[in-house]
N, C-alpha and C positions, 0 to 999 in steps of 0.2 A: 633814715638813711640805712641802705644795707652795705655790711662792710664786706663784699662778695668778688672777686674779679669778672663774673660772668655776669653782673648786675648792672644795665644799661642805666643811663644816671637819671631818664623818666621810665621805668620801668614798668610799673603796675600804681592802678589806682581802686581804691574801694570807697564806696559812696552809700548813703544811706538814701533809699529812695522814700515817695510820699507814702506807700502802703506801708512802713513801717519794716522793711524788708533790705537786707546787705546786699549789694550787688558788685562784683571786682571784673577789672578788664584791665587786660596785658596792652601797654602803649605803646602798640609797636616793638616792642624787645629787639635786639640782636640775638637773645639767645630764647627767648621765650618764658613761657609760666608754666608751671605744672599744678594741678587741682587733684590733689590725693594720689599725685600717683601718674595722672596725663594729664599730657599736651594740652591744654586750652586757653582761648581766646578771650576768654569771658562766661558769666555766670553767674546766678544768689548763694550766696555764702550758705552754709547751714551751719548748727551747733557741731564741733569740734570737728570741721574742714582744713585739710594742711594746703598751706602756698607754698611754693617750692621756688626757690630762686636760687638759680646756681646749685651751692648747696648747701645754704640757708633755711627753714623749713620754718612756715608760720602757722601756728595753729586761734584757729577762731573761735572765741568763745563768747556769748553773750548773756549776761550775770542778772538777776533781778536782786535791787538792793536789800528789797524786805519784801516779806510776802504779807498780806492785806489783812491777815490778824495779827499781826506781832505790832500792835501799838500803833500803827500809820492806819489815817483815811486810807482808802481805795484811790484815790486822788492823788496823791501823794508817790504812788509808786513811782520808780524809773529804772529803763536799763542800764547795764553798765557795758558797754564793747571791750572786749580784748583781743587784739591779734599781737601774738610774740614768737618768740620761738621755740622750737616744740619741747624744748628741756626745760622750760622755766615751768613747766606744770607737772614734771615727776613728783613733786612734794603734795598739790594741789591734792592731788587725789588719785585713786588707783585707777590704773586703766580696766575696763570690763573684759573678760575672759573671749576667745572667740569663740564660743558658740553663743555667750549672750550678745557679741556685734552682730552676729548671721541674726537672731531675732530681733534686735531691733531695726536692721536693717530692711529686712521682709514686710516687718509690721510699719516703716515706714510708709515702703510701695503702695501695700495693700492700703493702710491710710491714705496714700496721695489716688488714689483708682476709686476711692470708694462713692466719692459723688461727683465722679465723670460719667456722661450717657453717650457723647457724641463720640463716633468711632476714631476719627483723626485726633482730636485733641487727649483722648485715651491712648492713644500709638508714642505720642509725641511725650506726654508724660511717663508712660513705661520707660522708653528708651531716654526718657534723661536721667528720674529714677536709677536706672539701672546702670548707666554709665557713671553717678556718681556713687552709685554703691562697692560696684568694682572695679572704678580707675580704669574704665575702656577707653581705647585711646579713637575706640568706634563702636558704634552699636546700630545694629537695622532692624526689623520685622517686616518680614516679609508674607505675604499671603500664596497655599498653592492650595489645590484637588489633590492632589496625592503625588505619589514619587513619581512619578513618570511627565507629570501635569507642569508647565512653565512657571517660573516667580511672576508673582503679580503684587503692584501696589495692594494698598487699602481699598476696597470697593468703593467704585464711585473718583477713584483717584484716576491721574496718569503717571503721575511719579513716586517712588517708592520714599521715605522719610528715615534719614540715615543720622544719626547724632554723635557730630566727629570733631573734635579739634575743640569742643564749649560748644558748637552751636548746632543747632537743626538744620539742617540742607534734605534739597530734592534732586535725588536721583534718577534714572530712565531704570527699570530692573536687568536689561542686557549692562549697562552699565557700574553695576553693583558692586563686581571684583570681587564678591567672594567664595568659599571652595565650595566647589560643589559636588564633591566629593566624602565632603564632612555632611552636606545639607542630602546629600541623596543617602547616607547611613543612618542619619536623623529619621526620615522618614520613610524609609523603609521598614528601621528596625521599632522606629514611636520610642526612640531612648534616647537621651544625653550624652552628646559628646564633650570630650575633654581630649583638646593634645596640648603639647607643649615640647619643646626641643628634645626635653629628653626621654621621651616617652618611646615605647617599644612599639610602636604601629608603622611597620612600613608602609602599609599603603597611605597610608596619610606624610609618611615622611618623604614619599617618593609624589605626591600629587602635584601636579604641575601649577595650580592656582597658590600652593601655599607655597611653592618656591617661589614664585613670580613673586607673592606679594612681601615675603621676606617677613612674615609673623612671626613671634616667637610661642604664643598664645592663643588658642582659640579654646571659646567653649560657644557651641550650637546645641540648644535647648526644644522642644518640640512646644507653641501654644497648642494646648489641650482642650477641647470643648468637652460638652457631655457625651456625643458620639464621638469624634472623630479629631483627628489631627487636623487644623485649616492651616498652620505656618507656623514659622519658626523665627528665636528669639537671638538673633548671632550675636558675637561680640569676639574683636578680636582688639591685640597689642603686638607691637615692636618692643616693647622696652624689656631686653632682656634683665635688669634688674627688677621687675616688678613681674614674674612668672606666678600666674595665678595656680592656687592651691585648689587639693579635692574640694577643702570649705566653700571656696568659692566656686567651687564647681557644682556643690548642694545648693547654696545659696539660687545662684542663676536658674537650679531647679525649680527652687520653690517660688521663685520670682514667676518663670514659664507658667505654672502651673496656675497662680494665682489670674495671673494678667491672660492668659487664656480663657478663661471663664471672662472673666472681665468684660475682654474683646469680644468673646460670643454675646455675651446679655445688652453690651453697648448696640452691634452690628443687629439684633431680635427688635433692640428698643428702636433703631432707627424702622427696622421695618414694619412696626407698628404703626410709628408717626405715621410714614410716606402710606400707610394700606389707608389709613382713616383719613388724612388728607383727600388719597385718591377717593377714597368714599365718598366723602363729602363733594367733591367735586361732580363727582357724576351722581348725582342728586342734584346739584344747581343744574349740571349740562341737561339732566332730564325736566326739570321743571322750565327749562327756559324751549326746551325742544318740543315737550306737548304743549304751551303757552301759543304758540305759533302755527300749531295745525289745525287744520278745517273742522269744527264739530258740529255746525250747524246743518247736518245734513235735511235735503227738501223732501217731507213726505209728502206731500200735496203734487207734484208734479206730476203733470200727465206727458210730456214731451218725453222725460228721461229720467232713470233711476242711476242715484253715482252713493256709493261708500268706500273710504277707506280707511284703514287700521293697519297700525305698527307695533311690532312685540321688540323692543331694546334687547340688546343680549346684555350680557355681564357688563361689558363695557360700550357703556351708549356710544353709538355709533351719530354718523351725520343723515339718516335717512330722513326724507323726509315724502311728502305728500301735499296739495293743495285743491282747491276747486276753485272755480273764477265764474262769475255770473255778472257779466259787464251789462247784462240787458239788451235789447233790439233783436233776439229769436239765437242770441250765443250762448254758449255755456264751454267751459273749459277745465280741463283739469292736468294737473302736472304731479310728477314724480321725478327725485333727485335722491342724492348719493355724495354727502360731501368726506373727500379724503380725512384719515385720521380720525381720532377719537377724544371725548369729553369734551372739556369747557371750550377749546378753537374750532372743535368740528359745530356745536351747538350756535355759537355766537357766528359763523360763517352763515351759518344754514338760516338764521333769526335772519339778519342783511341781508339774504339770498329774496328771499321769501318778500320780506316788504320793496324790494328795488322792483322783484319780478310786477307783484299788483299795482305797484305805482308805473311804472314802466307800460302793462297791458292794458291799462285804461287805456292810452294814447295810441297804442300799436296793436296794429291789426295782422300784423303778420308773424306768425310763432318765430320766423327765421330772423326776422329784425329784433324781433325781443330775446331771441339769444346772441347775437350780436352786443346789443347793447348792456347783457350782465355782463358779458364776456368781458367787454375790455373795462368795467367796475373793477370786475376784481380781479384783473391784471393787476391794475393801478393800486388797490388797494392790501393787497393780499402777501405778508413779506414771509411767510413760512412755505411756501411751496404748493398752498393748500390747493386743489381741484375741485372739481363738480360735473358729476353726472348730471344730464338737465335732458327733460322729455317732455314738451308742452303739447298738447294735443287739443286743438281749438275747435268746437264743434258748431255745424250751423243746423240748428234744431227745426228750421222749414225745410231743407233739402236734403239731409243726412251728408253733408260735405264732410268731411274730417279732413283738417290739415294739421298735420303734424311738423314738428321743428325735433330732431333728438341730437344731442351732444355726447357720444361715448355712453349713450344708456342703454341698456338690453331695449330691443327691438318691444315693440304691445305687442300681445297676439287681440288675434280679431275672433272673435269665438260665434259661429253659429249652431244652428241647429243640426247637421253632419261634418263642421268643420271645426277645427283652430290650427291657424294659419299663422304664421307671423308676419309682421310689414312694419314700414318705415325703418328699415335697418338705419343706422349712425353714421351720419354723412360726415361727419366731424368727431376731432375729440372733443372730452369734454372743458365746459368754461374753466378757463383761470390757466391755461398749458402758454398761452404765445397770445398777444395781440394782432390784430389786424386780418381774423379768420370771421369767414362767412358757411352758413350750415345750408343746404340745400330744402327747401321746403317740400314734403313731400303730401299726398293727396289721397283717398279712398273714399267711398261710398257704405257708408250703412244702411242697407235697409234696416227695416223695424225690424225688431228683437234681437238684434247684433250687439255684443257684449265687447267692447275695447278692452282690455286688463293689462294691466301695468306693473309690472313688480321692480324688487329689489335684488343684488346678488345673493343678500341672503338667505332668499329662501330657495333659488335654486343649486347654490353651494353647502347647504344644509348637509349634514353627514350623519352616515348611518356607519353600523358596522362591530359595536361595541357593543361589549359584555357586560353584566349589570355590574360589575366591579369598576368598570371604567375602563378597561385593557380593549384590545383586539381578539376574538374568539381565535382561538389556534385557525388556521388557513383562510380566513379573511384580512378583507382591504377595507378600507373607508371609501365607502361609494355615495357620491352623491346625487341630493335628490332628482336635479335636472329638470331640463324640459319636462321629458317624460315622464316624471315622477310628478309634474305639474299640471299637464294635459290628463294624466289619469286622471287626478281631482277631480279638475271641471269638468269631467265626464260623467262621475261620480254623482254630482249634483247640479239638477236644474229649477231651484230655486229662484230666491231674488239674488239680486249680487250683495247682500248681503251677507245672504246665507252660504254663499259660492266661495267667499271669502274665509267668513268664518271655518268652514270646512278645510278651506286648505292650509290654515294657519294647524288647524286642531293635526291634520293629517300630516305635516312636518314634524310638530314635535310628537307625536307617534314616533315618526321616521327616525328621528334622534334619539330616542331612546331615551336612559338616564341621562344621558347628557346635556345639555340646552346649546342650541342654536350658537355656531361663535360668530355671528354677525348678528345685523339687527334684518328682519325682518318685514318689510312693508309692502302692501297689495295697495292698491286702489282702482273699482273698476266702475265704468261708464254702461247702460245700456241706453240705446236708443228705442224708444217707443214709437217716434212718428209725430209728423205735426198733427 
């Protein structure tokens, strides 16, 4: 029973949970609970935490009977709970000085940060930390670029994580309320703010957010990385009896300081994980994407010589290549482009590829066989994903070439004084809309006509940089193009092998140090003659 007038008659309750841990929560009150100082809802008790009721004051304390050599098993031990009021323990024992509170309050933080890696649940323990070290009746961290740069959550977040009343809430950062005024001196100047009602700063006493919000208390701390300031550690109070000191104003420093580093080696360690995950990722997406392309190529043919090859860039992309040898004097071959990068672009392009060869056994016409992937992967495809698609079906007795293309760079036709392009993209490409038909279009090879098929990547290839990786002072990033493609194959009249090879070697020339930021893939046809 508390004998208080401001003490509602179910007031507050404290409960031992299963980890072994105090936990207390205000039931509803008429007037509320205070936890060292503020306002709160609820929350784990810790050694010597005051409850505040009315004006009542209970202090927590949790006793071990014996310690495990003084004559007891280890087995044997037990604690003992005290909550009383805070004068029954002036005899108990001295209270610690405050500058040994400010150290073991610091050293708690930094204990409670030391084996957190994930950035939110580091934020979330800072700011309870820190709210129960200096009786905030609010605390945020917020993330910016610099003073001029907008509040942003935690990376990876939408909401900014504010710790007010006992509990964690999520905030929008426009919605945040607080000065920014204090938070734009913060990082401007990389120092520690301290106001308080009676403090000689007009411009903070004249700031329109800390009139509006009626604080009596603010201290805004800068988090500190190794280089640079990323955000800042606020904490603000109403309760004019509880006006924080310079102490608490080093305190909250050394708090910044520590949980700064923290935050940075947490936010380093997440991007480890997510680099080696992505690594590993695109290592499957490439092994599942060379698994799937053509390598059998035919040295014995006398009708027609076909090679293709693909150089991945950084981030495997969805290029792909095929050959198709259905028998009866046909031969075929295809080149695609599926939207997006790694494991959905690879596993796209794997279904692409076996629907297509199952598909062109039965169908004779390239424009019905992109019809028929088309509305596949409508139906199956829930990310958005596309595909460039260019089947070019050849009849090895008459030099016919009929082509089907979807949104794919146009072939050029390569002779001995020409290269021309044809079958421009009657259609976009598969996976945009169901219920689209592509135009079939038609040409003639004679002997020794060269088909060639690429990707965007080689002719978006860029040049333009200096061996440092920058822009040479009065250049642009130009790229390779057409022309820079037609040169090649002028360059060399080889097999298409070698015509290949060449222009793959002669882009990355082109790029320089740099490598290619797409993937790369050729594949070309010559016709011999029946």
């Amino acid at each position: 029973m508390v004998d208080d007038s401001q003490a509602s008659r179910r007031h507050a309750q404290i409960e031992l949970r299963g980890d072994g841990e105090y936990f207390w929560r205000d039931l509803g009150s008429t007037n509320g609970t205070l936890l060292n100082g503020a306002r709160m809802r609820e929350g784990r008790l810790k050694q010597g935490d005051c409850l505040q009721i009315g004006a009542s004051v209970f202090r927590f304390e949790v006793e071990q009977a014996a310690e495990a050599g003084e004559g007891r098993d280890e087995g044997t031990l037990f604690r003992h709970t005290i909550v009383t009021s805070d004068g029954a323990f002036e005899n108990r024992r001295a209270e610690p000085s405050k500058a040994e509170a400010i150290l073991q309050s610091v050293y708690g933080v930094i204990h409670s940060l030391s084996n957190e890696y994930e950035p939110t649940r580091l934020v979330d323990k800072v700011l309870e930390e820190t709210a129960r070290a200096l009786r905030a009746e609010r605390c945020a961290i917020v993330f910016t670029d610099g003073p001029d740069a907008p509040l942003r959550p935690c990376p990876g977040h939408e909401f900014c994580h504010v710790f007010e009343d006992g509990a964690l809430k999520e905030v929008e950062p426009d919605a945040l309320g607080i000065s920014h005024t204090v938070v734009n001196r913060v990082l401007t100047q990389g120092e520690s703010v301290f106001f308080h009602e009676d403090a000689n700063d007009l411009e903070l006493e004249t700031a329109k957010s800390i009139l509006m919000q009626r604080v009596s208390s603010i201290i805004c701390v800068p988090l500190q990385g190794r280089q640079r300031v990323f955000g800042i550690l606020y904490l603000d109070t109403s309760n004019t009896w509880h006006e924080w000191s310079e102490d608490d104003w080093l305190l909250s420093s050394a708090i910044g300081n520590s949980a700064g580093l923290a935050i940075e080696n947490a936010l380093l360690h997440q991007q480890i994980v997510e680099n080696e995950r992505v690594e590993q990722e695109l290592k499957i997406a490439w092994t599942i994407q060379e698994g799937f392309l053509f390598r059998d190529w035919p040295e014995k043919e006398t009708a027609f010589e076909v090679y293709g090859e693909t150089r991945p860039a950084r981030t495997v992309g969805g290029d792909f290549y095929d050959v198709f040898l259905p028998g009866g004097g046909k031969m075929g071959i295809v080149i695609g482009d599926v939207s997006g990068k790694g494991m959905p672009a690879a596993l796209t392009m794997a279904k692409l590829l076996a629907e297509f060869r199952a598909c062109a056994r039965i169908e004779q016409s390239p424009s019905r066989v992109l019809t028929t992937l088309n509305e596949s992967l409508v139906r199956s495809s829930q990310r958005g994903i596309f595909c460039t698609f260019c089947y070019c079906l050849l009849d090895l007795h008459s030099g016919r070439l009929c082509i089907g293309n979807a949104g794919h760079h146009p072939p050029l036709l390569i002779t001995d004084d020409r290269i021309d392009e044809f079958a421009l993209a009657s259609g976009p490409p598969l996976g945009i809309m169901e219920n689209i038909s592509w135009d079939e279009q038609e040409t003639h090879m004679v002997p020794g006509t060269v088909a060639m098929l690429y990707t965007d990547g080689i002719v978006e290839a860029r040049s333009g940089l200096s061996h440092s990786g920058v822009l040479a002072p009065g250049e642009t990033m130009k790229a390779y193009g057409l022309k820079g493609l037609g040169q090649s194959i002028r360059e060399c009249h080889g097999t298409v092998r070698g015509i290949i090879e060449h222009i793959m070697t002669d882009v990355e020339t082109y790029c320089g140090d740099q490598p290619p930021h797409d993937d790369c893939t050729l594949i070309g046809l010559r016709y011999s003659g029946s």
